[in-house]
DSSP file (Angstrom, degrees, kcal/mol; ACC not computed):
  #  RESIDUE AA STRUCTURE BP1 BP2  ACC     N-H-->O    O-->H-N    N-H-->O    O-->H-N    TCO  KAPPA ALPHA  PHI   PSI    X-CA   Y-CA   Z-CA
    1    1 A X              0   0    0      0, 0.0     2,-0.0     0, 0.0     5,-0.0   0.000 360.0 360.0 360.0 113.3    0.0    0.0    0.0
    2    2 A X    >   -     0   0    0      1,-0.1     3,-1.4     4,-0.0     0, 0.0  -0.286 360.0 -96.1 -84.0-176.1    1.7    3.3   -1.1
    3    3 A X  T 3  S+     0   0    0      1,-0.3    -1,-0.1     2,-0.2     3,-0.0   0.557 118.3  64.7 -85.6  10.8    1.1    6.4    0.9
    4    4 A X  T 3  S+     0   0    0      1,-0.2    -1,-0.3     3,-0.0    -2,-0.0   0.841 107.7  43.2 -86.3 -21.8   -1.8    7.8   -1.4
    5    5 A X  S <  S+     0   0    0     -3,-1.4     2,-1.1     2,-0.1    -1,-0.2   0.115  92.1 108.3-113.2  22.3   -4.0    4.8   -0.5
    6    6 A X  S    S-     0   0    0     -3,-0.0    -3,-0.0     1,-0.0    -1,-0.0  -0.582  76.5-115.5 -88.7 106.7   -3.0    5.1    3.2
    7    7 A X        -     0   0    0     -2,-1.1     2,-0.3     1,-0.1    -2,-0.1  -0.163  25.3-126.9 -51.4 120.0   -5.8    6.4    5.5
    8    8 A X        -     0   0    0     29,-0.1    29,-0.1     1,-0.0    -1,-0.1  -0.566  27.6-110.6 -77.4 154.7   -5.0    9.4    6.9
    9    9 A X        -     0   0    0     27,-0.4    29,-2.8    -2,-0.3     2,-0.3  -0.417  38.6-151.1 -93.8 141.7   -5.4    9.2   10.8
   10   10 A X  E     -a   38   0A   0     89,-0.3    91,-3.4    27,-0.2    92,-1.2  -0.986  15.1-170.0-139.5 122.6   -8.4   11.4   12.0
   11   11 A X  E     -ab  39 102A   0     27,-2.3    29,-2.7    -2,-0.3     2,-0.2  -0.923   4.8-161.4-135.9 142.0   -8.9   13.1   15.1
   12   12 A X  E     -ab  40 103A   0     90,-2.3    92,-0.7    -2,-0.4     2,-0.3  -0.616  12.3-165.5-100.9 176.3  -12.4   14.7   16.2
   13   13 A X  E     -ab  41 104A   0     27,-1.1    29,-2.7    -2,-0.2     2,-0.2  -0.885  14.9-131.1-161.0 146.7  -12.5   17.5   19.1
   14   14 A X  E     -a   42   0A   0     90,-3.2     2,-0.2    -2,-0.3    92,-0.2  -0.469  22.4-172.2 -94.9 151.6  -15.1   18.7   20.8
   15   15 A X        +     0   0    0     27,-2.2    29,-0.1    -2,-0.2    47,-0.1  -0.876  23.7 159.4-168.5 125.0  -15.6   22.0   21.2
   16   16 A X        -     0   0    0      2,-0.3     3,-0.1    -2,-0.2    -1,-0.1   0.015  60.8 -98.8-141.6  34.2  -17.9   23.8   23.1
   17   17 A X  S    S+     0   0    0      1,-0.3     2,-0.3     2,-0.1    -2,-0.0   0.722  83.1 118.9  77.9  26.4  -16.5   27.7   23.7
   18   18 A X  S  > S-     0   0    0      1,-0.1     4,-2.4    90,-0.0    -1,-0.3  -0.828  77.6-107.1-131.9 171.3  -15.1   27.1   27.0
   19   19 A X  H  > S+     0   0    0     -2,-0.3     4,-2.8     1,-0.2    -1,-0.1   0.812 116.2  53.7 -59.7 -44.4  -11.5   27.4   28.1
   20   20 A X  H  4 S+     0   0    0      2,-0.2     4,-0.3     1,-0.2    -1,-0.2   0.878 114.3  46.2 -78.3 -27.9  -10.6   23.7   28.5
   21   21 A X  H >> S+     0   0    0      2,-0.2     4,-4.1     1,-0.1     3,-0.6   0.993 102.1  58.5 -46.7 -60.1  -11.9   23.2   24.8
   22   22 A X  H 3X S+     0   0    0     -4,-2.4     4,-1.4     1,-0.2    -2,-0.2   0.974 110.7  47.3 -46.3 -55.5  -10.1   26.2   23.5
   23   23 A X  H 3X S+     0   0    0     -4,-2.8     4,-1.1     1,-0.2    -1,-0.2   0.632 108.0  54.0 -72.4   0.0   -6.9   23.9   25.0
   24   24 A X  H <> S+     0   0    0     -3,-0.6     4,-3.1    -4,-0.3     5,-0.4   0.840 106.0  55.7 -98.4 -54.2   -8.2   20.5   23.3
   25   25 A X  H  < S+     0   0    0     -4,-4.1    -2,-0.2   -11,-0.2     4,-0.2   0.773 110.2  42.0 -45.0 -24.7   -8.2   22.6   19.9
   26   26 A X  H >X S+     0   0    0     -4,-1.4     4,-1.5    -5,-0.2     3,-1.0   0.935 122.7  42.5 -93.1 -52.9   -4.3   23.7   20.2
   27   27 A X  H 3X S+     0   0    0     -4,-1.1     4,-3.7     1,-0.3    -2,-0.2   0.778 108.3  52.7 -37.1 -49.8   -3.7   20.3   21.3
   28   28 A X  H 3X S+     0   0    0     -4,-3.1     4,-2.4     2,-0.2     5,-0.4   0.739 115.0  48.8 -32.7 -55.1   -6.0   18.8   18.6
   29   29 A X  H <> S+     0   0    0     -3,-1.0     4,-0.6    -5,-0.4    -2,-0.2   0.705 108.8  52.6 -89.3 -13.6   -3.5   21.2   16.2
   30   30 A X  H  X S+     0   0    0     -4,-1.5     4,-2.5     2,-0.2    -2,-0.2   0.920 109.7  44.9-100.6 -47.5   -0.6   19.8   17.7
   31   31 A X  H >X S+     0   0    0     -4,-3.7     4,-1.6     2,-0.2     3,-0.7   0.966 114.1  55.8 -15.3 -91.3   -1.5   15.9   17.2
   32   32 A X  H 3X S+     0   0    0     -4,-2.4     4,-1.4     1,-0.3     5,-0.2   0.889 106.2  42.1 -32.8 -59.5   -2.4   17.0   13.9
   33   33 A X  H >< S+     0   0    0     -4,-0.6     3,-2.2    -5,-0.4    -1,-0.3   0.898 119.0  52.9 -44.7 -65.5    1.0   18.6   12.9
   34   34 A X  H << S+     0   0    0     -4,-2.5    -2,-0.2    -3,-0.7    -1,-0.2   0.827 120.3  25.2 -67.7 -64.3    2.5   15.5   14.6
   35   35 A X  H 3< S-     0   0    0     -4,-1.6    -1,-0.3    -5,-0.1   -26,-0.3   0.297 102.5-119.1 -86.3   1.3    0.8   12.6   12.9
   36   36 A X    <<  +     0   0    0     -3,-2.2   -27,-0.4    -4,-1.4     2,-0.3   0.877  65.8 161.3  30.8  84.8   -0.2   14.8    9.3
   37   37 A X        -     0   0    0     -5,-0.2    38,-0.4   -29,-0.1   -27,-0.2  -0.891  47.1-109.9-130.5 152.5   -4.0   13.9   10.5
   38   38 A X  E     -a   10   0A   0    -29,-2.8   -27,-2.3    -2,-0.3     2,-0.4  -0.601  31.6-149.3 -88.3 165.8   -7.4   15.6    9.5
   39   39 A X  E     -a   11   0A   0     36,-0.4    38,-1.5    -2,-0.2   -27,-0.1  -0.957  10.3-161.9-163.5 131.6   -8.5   17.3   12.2
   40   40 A X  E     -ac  12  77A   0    -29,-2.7   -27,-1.1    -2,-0.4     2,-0.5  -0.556   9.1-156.0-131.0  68.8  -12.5   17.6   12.6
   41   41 A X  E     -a   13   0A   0     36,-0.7     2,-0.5   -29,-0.2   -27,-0.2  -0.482  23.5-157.9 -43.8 103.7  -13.6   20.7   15.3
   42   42 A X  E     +a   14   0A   0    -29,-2.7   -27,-2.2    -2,-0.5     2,-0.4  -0.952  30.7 178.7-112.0 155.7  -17.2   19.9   16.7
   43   43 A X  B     -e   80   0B   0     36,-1.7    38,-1.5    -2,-0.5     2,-0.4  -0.990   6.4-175.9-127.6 114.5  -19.8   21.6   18.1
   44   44 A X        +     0   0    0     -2,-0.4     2,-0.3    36,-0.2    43,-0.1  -0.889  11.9 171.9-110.2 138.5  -22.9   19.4   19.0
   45   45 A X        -     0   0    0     -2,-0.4    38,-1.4    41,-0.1     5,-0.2  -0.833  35.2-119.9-137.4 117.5  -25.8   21.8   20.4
   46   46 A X  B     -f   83   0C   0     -2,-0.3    38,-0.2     1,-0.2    40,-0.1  -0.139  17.6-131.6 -61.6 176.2  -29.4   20.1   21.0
   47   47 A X  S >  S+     0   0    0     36,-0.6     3,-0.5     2,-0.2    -1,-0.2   0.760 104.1  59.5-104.9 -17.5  -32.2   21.9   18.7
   48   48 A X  T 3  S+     0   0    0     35,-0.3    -1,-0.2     1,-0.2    -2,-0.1   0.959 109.1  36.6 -61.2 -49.4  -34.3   22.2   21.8
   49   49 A X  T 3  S+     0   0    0      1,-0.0     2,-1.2     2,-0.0    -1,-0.2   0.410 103.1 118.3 -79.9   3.7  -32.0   24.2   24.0
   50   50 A X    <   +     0   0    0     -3,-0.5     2,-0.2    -5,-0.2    -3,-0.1  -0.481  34.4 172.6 -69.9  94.1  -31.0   26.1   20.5
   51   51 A X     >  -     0   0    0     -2,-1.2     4,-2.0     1,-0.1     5,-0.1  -0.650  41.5-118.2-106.8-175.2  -31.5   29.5   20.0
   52   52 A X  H  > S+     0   0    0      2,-0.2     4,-1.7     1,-0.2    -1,-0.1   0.654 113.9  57.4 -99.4  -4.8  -30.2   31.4   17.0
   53   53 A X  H  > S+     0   0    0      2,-0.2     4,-2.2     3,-0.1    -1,-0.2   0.903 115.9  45.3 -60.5 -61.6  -27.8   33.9   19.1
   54   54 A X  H >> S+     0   0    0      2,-0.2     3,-0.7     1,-0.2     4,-0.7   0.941 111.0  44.6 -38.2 -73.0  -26.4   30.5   20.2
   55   55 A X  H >X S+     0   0    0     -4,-2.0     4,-4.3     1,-0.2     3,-1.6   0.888 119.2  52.5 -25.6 -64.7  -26.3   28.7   16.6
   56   56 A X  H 3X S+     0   0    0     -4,-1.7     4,-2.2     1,-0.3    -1,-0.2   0.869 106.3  48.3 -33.9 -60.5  -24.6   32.2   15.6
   57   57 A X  H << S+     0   0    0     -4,-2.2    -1,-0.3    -3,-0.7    -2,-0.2   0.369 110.9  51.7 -76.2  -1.8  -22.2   32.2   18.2
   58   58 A X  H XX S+     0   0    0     -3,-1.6     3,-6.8    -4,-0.7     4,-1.8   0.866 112.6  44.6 -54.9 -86.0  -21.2   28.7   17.3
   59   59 A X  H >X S+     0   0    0     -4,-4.3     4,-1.2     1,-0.4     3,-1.1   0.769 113.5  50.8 -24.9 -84.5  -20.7   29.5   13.6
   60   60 A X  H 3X S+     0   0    0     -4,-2.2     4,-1.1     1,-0.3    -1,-0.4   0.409 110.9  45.5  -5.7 -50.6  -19.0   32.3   14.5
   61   61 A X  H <> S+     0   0    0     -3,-6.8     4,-2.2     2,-0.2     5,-0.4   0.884 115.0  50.7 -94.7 -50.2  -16.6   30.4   17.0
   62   62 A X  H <X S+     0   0    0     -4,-1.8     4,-5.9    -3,-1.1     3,-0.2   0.900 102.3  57.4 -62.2 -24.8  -16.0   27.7   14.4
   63   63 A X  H  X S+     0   0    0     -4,-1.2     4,-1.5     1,-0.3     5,-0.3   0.958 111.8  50.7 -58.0 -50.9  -15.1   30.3   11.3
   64   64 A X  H  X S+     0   0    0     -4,-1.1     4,-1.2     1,-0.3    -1,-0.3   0.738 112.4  38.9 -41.8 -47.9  -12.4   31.4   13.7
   65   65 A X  H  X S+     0   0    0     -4,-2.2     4,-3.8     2,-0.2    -1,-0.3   0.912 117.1  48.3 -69.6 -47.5  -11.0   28.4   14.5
   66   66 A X  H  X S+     0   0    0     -4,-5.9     4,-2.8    -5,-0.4     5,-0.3   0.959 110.0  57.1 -61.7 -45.9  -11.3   27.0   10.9
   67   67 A X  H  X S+     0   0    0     -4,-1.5     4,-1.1     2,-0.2    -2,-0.2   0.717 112.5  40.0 -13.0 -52.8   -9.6   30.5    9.6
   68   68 A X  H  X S+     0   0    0     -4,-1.2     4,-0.8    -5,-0.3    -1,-0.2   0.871 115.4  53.9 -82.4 -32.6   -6.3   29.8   12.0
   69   69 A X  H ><>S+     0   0    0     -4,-3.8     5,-2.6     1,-0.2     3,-0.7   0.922 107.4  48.4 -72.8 -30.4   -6.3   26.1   11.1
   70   70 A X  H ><5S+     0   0    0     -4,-2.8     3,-2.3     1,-0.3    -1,-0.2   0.947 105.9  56.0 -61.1 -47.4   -6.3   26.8    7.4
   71   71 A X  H 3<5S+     0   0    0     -4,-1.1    -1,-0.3    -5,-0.3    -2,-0.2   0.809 107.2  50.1 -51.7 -22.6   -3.4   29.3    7.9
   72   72 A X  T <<5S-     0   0    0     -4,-0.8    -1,-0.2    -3,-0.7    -2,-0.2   0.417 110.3-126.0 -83.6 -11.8   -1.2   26.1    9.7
   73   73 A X  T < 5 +     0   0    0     -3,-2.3     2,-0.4    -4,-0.3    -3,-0.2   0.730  60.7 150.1  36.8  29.0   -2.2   24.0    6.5
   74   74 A X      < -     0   0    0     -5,-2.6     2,-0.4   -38,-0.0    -1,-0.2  -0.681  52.3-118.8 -79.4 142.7   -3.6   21.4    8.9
   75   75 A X        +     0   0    0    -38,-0.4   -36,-0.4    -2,-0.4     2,-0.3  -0.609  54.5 143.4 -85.5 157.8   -6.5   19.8    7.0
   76   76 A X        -     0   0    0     -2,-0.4     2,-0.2   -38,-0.2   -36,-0.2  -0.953  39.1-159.4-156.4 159.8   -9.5   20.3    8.8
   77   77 A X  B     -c   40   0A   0    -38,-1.5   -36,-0.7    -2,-0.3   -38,-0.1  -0.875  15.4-142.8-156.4 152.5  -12.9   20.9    8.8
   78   78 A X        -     0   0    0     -2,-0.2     2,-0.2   -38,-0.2   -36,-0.1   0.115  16.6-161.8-103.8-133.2  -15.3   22.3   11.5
   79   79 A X        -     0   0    0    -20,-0.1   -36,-1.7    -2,-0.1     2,-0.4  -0.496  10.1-155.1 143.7  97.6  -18.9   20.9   12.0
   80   80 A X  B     -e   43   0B   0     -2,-0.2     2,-0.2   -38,-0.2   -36,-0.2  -0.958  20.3-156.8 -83.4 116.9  -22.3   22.6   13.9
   81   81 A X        -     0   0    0    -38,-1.5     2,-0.2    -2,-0.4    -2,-0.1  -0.491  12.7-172.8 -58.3 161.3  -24.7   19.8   15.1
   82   82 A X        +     0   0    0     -2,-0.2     2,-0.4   -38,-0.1   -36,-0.2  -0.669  32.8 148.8-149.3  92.9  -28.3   20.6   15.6
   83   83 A X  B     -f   46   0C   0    -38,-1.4     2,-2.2     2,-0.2   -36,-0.6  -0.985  61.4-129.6-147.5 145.8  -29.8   17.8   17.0
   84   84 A X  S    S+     0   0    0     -2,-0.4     2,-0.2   -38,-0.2   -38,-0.1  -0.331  84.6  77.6 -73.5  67.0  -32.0   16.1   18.9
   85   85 A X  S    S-     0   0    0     -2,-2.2     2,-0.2   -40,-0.1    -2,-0.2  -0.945  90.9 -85.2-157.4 151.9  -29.8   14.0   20.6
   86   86 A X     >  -     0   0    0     -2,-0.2     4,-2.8     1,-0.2     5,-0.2  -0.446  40.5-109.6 -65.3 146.4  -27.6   14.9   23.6
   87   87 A X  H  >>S+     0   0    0     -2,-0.2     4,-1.2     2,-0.2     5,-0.7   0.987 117.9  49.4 -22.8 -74.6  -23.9   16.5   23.0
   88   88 A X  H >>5S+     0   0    0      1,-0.3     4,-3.3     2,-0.2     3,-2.6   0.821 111.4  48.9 -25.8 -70.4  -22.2   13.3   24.1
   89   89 A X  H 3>5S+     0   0    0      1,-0.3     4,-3.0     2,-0.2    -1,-0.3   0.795 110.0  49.3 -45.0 -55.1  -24.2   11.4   22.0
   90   90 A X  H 3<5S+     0   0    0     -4,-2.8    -1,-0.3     2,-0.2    -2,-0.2   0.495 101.7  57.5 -66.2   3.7  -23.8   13.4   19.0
   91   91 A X  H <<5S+     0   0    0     -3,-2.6     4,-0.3    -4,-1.2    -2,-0.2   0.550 111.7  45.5-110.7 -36.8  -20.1   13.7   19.0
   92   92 A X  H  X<S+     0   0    0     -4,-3.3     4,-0.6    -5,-0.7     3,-0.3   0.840 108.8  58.1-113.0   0.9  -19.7    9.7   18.9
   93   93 A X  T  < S+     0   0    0     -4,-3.0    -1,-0.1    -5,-0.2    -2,-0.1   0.858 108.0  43.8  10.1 -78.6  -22.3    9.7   16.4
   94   94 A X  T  4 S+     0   0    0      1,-0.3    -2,-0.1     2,-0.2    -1,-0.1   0.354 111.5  61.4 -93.6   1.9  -20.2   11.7   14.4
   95   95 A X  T  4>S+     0   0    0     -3,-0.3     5,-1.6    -4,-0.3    -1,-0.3   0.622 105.7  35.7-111.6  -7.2  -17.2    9.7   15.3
   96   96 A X  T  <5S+     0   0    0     -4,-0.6    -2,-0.2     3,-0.2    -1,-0.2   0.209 110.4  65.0-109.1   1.0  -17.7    6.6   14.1
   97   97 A X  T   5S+     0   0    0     -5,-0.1    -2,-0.1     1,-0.0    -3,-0.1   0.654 113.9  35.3 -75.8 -22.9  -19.6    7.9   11.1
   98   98 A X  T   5S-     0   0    0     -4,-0.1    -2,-0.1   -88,-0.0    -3,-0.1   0.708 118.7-104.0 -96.2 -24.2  -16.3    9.6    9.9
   99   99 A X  T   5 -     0   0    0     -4,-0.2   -89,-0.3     1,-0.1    -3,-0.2   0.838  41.7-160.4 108.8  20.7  -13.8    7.0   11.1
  100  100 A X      < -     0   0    0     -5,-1.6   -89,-0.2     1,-0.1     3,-0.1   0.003  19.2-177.3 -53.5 124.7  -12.6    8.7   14.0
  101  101 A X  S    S+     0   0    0    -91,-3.4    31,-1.5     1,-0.3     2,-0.2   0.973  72.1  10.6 -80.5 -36.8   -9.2    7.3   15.1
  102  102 A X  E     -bd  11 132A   0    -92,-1.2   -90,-2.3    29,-0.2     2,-0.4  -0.999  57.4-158.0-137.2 122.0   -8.9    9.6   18.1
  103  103 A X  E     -bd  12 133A   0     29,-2.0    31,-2.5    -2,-0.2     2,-0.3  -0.806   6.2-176.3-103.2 162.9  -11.1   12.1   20.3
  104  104 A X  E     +bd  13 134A   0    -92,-0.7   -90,-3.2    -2,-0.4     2,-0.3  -0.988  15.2 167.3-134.7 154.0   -9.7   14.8   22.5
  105  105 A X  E     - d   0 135A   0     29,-1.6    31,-1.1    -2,-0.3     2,-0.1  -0.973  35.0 -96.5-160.6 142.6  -12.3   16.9   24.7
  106  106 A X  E     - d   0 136A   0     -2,-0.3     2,-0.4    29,-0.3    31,-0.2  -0.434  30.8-126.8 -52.4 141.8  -12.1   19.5   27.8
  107  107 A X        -     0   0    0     29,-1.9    28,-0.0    -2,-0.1   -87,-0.0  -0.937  19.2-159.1 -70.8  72.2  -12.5   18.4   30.8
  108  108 A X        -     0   0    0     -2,-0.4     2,-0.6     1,-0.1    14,-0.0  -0.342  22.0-127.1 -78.7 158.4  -15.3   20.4   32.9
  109  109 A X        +     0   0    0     28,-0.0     2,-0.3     0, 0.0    -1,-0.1  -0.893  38.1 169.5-105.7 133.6  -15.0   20.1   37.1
  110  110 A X        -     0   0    0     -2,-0.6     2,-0.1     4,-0.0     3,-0.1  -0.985  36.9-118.5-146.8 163.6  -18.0   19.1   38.7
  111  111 A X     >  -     0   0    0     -2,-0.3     4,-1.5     1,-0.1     5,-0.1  -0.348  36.8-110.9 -87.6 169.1  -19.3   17.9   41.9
  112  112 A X  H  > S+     0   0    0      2,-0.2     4,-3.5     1,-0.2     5,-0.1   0.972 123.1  49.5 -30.2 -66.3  -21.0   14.2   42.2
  113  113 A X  H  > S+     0   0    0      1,-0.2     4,-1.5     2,-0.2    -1,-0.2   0.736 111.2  48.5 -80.8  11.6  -24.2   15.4   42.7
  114  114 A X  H  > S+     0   0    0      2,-0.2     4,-2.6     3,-0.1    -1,-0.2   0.744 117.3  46.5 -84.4 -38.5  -24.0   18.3   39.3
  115  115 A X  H  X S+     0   0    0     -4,-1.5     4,-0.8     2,-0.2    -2,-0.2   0.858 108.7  50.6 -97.4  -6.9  -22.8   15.4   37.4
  116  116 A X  H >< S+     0   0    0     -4,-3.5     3,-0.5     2,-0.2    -2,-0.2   0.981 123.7  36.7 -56.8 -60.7  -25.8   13.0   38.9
  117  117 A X  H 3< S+     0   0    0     -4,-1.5    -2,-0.2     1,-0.3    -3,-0.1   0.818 132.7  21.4 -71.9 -42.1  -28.2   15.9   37.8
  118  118 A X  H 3< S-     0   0    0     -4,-2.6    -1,-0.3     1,-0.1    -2,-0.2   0.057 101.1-144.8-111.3  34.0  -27.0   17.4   34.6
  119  119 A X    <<  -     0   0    0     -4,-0.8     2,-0.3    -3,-0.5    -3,-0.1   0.538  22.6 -77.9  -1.9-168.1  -24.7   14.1   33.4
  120  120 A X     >  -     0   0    0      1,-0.1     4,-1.1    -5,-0.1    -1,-0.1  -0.784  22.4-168.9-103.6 136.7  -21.5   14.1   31.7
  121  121 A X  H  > S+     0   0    0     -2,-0.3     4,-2.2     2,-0.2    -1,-0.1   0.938 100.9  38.7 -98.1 -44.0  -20.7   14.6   28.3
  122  122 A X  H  > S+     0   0    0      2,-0.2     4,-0.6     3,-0.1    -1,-0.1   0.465 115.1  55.1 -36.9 -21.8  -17.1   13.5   28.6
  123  123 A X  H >> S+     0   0    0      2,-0.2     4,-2.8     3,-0.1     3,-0.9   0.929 111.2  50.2 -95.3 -57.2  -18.3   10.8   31.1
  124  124 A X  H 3X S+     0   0    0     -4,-1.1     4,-2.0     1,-0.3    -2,-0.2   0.883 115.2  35.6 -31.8 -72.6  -20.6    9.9   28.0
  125  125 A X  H 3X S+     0   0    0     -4,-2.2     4,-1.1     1,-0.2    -1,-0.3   0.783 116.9  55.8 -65.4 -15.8  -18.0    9.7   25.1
  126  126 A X  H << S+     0   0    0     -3,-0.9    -1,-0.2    -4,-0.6    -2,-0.2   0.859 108.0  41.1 -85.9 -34.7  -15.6    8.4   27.1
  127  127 A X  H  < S+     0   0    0     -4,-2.8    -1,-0.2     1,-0.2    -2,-0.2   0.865 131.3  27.4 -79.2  -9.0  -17.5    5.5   28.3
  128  128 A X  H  < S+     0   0    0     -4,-2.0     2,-0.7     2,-0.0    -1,-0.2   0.322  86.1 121.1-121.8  29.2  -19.3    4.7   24.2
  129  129 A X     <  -     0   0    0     -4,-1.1     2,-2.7     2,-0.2   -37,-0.1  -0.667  59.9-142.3 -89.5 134.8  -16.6    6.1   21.8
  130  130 A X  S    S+     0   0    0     -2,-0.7     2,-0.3   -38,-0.2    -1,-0.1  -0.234  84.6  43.7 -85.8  55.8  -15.1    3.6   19.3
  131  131 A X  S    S-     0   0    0     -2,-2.7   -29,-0.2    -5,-0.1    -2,-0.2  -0.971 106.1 -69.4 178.3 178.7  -12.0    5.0   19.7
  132  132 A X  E     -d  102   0A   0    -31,-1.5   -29,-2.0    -2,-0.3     2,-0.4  -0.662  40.5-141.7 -92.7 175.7   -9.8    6.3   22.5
  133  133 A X  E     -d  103   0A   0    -31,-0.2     2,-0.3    -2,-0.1   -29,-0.2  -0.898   9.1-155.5-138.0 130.0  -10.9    9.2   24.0
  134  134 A X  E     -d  104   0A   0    -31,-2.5   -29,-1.6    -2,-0.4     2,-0.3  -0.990  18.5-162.2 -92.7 118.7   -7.7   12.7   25.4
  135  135 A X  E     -d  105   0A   0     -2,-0.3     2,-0.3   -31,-0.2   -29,-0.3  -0.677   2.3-152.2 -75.7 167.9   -9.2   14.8   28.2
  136  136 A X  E      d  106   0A   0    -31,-1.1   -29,-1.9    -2,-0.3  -112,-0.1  -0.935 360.0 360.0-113.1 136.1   -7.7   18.4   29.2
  137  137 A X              0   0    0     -2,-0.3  -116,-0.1   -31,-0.2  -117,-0.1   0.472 360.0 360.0 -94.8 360.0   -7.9   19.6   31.9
């Protein structure tokens, strides 16, 4: 197998505008560089809890990101969900639809009983992604 028919290695990251994201995206870019990997920025948002100042501010967050990544030449692409489905859910979804080799996701701190009430979304991919899963803290 020469290297044109070689899969290139694919790594998703979640991204959801908060600090320990922002540090899974540079990391995310630093993988990439390392491994010459595609590099997939997602944003799952449910369409119940959506409003369109949200959706906006999405978009908005991904052009940026996709905008720096193009300048690195990493290939990339970013990616808004809208779904009715939970974050978690939609992010390994979208990883085993693509072929995901690897995810990396932020880390959030929570007590017991906040993650009892509102679950986990990290606790979520971590425990049903078909692939291995990077936190940041």
């Amino acid at each position: 197998m020469d290297a044109s028919e070689k899969k290139r290695f694919r790594i998703l990251v979640g991204y959801d505008g908060s600090n320990t994201s922002k540090d899974a995206v540079a990391l995310g870019k630093k993988y990439a560089k390392a491994f010459d990997a595609r590099l997939f920025i997602v944003t799952c948002v449910e369409s119940d809890d959506a409003s369109l100042e949200e959706i906006r501010r999405c978009e908005s967050d991904l052009d940026k990101i996709q905008a720096d990544l193009d300048n690195t030449g990493i290939r990339s692409a970013t990616h808004l969900l809208v779904r009715d489905e939970k974050p978690g859910e939609g992010l390994v979804r979208f990883a085993k639809g693509r072929g995901v080799d690897q995810i990396i996701m932020g880390v959030k701190r929570r007590s017991r009983v906040g993650k009892f009430v509102f679950g986990s979304i990290c606790s979520y991919v971590i425990l049903e992604a078909p692939c291995p899963v990077v936190t940041v803290k």
